[in-house]
NUBA-75691 format. One line per 2 residues: their letters; for each residue x, y, z of C-alpha. Coordinates in steps of 0.5 Angstrom, whole numbers. Example, Ala and Ser with C-alpha at 12.3 -4.5 7.8 and 13.67 -1.06 7.14 Angstrom:
NUBA-75691
AS	25:-9:16  27:-2:14
END
This chain:
NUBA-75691
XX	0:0:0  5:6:1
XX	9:5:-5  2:5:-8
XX	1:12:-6  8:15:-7
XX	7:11:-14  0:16:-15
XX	3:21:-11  10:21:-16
XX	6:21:-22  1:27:-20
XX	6:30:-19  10:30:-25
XX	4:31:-29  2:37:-26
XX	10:40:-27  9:37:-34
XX	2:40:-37  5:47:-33
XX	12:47:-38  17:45:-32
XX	18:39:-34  19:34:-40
XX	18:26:-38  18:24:-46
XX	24:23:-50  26:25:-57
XX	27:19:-59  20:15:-56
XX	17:20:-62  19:14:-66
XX	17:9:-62  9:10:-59
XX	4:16:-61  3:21:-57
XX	1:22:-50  -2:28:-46
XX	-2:31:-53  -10:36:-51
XX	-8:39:-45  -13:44:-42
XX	-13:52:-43  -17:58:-44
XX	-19:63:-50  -22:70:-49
XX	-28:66:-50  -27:60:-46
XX	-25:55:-44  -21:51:-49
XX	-16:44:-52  -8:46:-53
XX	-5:41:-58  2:40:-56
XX	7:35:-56  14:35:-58
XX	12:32:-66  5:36:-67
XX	3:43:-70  3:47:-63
XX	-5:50:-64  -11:52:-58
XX	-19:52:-60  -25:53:-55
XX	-27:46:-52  -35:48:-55
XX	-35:50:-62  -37:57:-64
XX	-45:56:-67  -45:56:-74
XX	-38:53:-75  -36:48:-79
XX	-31:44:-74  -25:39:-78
XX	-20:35:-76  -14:33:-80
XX	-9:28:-78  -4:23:-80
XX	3:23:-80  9:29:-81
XX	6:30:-88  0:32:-84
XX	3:36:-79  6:40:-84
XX	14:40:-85  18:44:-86
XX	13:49:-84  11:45:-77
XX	18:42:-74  20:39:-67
XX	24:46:-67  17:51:-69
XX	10:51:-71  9:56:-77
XX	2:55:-76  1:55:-84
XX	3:53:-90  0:45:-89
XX	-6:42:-92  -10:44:-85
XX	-9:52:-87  -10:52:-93
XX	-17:47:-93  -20:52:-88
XX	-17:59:-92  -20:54:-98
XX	-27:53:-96  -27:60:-92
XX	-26:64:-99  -30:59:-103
XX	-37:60:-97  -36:66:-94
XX	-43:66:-91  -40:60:-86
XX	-34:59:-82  -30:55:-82
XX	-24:51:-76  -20:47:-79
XX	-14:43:-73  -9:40:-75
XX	-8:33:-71  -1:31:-75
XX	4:28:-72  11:27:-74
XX	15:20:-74  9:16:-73
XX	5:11:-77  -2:7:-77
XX	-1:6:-70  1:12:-67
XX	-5:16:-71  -10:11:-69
XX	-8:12:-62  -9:20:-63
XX	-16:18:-68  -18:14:-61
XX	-18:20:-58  -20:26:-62
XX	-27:23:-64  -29:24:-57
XX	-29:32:-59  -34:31:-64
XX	-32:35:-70  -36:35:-76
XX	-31:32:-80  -25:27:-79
XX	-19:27:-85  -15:21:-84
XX	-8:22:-89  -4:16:-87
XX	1:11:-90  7:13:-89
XX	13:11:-84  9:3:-84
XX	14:-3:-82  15:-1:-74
XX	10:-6:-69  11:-2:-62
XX	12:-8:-56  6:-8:-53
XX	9:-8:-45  13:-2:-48
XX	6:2:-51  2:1:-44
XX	8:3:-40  10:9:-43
XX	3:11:-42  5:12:-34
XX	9:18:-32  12:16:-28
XX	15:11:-32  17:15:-38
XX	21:19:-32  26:14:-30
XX	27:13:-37  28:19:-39
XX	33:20:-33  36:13:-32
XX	37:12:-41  43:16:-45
XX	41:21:-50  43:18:-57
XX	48:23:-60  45:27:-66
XX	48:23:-71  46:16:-67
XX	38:20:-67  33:16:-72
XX	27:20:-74  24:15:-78
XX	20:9:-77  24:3:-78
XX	22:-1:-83  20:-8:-82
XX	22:-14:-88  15:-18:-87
XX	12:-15:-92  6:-18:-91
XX	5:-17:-83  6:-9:-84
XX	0:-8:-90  -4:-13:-85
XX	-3:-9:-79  -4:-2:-83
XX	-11:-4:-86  -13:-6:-79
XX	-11:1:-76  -15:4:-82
XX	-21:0:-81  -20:1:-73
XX	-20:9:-74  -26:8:-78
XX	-30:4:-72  -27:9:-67
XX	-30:15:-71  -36:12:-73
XX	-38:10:-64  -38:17:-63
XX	-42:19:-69  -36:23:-73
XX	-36:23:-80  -30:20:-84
XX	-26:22:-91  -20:18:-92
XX	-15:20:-97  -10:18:-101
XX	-2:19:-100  2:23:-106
XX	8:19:-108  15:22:-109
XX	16:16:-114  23:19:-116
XX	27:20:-110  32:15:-110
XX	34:11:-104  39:14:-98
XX	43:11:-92  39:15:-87
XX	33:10:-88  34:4:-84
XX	29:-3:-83  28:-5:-76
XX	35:-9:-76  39:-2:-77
XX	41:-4:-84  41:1:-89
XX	38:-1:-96  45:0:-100
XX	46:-2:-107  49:-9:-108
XX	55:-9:-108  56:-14:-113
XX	51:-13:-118  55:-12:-124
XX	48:-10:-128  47:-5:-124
XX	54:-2:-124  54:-3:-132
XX	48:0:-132  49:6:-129
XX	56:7:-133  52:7:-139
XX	47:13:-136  52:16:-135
XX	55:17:-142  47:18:-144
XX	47:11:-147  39:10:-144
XX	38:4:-149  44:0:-147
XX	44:1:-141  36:-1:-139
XX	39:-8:-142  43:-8:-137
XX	39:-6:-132  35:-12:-134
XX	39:-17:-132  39:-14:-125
XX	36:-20:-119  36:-14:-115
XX	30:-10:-118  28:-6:-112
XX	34:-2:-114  34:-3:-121
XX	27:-1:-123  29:6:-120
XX	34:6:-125  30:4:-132
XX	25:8:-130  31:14:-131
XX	32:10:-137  25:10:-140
XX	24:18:-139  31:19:-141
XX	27:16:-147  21:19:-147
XX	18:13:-146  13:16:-140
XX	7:10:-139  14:5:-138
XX	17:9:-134  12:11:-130
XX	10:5:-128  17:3:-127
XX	17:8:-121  11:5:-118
XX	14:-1:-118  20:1:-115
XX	17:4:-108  13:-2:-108
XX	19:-5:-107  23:-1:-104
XX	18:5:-100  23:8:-96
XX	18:11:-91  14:13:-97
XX	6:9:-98  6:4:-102
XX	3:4:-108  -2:-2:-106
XX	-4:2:-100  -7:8:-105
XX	-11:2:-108  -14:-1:-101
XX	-16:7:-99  -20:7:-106
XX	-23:1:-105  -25:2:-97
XX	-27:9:-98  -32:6:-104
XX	-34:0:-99  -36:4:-93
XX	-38:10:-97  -34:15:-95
XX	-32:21:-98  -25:20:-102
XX	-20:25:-103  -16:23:-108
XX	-8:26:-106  -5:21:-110
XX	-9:23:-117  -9:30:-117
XX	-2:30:-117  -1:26:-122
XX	-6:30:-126  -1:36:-124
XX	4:34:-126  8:32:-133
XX	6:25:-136  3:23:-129
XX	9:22:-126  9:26:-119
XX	13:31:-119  18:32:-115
XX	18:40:-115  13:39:-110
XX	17:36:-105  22:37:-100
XX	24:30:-99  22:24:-99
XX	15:25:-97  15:32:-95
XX	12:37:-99  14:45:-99
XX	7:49:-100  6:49:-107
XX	4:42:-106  0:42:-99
XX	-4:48:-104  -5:43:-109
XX	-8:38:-105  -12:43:-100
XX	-16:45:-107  -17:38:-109
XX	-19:37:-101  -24:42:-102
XX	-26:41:-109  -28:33:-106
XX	-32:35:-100  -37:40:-104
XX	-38:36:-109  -40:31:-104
XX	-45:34:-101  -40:34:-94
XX	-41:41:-94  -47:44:-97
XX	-46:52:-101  -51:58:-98
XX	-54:62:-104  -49:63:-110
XX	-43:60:-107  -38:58:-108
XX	-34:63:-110  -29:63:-115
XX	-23:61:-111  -16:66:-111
XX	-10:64:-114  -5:62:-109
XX	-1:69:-109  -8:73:-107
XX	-9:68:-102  -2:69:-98
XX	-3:77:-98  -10:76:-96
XX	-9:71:-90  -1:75:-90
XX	3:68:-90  8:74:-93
XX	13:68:-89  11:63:-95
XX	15:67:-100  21:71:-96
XX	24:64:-94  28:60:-99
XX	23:55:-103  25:48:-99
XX	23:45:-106  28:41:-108
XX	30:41:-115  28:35:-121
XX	34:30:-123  36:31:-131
XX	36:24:-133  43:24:-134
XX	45:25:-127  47:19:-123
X	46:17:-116
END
């Protein structure tokens, strides 16, 4: 009995330090390895009481507890991508420049006879686990809508001991006193990625249709949207399986060494014969998808990069997941909005364009704009948000969009687009 009382007596203790700011009992690396806990704490707005999001790997926001009367009240999550970086980062919250901002400026220009409150629930570094456990708990605040953007970051399956424990305060404090701080060039900030393929595209559709439930117990509607895809980025050695090993190219497939010696001097048809013969196609398709664009051969090429982050994600979704978003939405008659579709619309020969990333999933604004009008777009055109008289209005280009809400931000700092790779330029 008493080391009961001094284990609540500790933990009360150490939440009433943390929720004031005094303390942290979560260290950076367990963003990786569980969902968020304590993210809503309460606060106070001029007009009452309120929910503060914050946690190390979400966008730092306060909305009232109570909806104001005639507000259309959304919730956005997913992971990172959702978040909003670079814009919402470890180190800030911007507060614009993610698809949450722009979809409720969107909706705020095209129906301003309604009032809109979009909150951004993305959280950084997690997969279809860590949204789950958030999902589970922010339908409890009844939006009007749920948006749930999720398929990056698959593979880790969180130990069931480790999920429940770091649950208790108390725990997470010793931990975070007795264990070392990885160095920064020891710190992983993505999920690993487990090799049983199988088992994660199980566990992912599981969470999805749990969200779903969740959702549906507490009488919330639910979108489901599709993950765009940066099909061209190749593969680095900061991502790593949940073994720590790298996805590094064999060292020993000479297809792939003479294939890419062959791209080198701009001799595509050469080298995607070579390339052919290469066992290790996870690597190889990313090369003669190069080749085939080299070639203008756009149809091939595409499919061949699909084929490539299929094999070989990288933290990104994997095609086949888009696929099992679109058939669900359809089963469970949800609205569907469509990420993956309308950026291959935008973009040359329906290949993704990478001047809409940042990284490997990442988008710089550009893109979170682009997929925030097709977000729009859907949800009026599904009846989910039903137009007042002569609406909606004709939507600003994203310029007078910026100056209107003064995201002056968004155009002072240097774009974080990254640049294409010409075909000839070998990685």
């Amino acid at each position: 009995m008493p080391f009961f009382v001094l284990f609540v007596a500790a933990s009360l203790t150490l939440r009433l330090l943390e929720q004031r700011g005094l303390i942290k009992t979560t260290r950076l690396d367990d963003m990786v390895a569980q969902a968020p806990i304590d993210f809503l704490t309460p606060s106070v707005l001029p007009a009452g009481p309120a929910w503060r999001v914050h946690a190390d790997n979400m966008a730092d926001q306060v909305f009232l507890r109570e909806k104001p009367p005639g507000t259309f009240r959304f919730f956005v999550t997913g992971e990172s991508f959702i978040q909003g970086f670079p814009y919402n980062t470890l180190e800030h919250t911007l507060g614009y420049g993610d698809i949450t901002t722009w979809l409720q400026a969107d909706l705020s220009c095209q129906l301003p006879s309604r009032r809109f409150e979009g909150v951004n629930f993305g959280a950084g570094c997690q997969n279809s686990f860590g949204i789950r456990g958030i999902v589970e708990t922010i339908v409890r605040l009844h939006p009007d809508l749920l948006i749930v953007a999720v398929g990056n970051n698959e593979g880790f399956v969180p130990a069931k001991f480790s999920e429940i424990a770091h649950r208790f305060i108390l725990y997470r404090a010793l931990k975070k006193v007795l264990l070392r701080e990885p160095a920064l060039d020891e710190r992983r900030y993505f999920a690993p990625q487990d090799p049983d393929n199988q088992k994660i595209e199980n566990n992912y559709e599981n969470n999805i249709r749990r969200m779903i439930a969740a959702a549906r117990k507490e009488h919330v509607r639910v979108a489901l949207a599709t993950m765009p895809i940066n099909v061209r980025y190749p593969f680095r050695p900061e991502f790593q399986d949940s073994h720590g090993v790298s996805p590094r190219l064999p060292a020993d497939d000479r297809f792939i060494e003479q294939g890419k010696k062959l791209m080198a001097e701009q001799r595509w048809e050469e080298a995607l014969q070579a390339l052919a013969g290469s066992p290790n196609q996870a690597f190889s398709t990313y090369y003669m998808a190069r080749c085939l664009e080299a070639l203008n051969r756009w149809e091939e090429a595409r499919d061949l990069y699909f084929l490539y982050v299929q094999l070989n994600p990288l933290n990104r979704t994997r095609p086949s997941r888009n696929v099992f978003i679109r058939d669900l939405a359809a089963r469970e008659n949800l609205p569907l909005i469509d990420f993956e579709k309308a950026l291959e619309n935008a973009s040359p020969h329906g290949i993704p364009d990478e001047r809409y990333f940042v990284d490997f999933h990442h988008m710089n604004w550009q893109g979170y704009e682009l997929l925030a009008r097709e977000a729009a777009r859907v949800l009026l055109e599904t009846g989910v948000i039903v137009p007042g008289p002569g609406e909606p209005s004709p939507l600003p280009a994203a310029p007078a969009m910026i100056e209107r809400f003064h995201w002056e931000k968004l155009l002072s700092t240097d774009d974080p687009g990254v640049a294409g790779h010409p075909p000839g330029a070998v990685e």
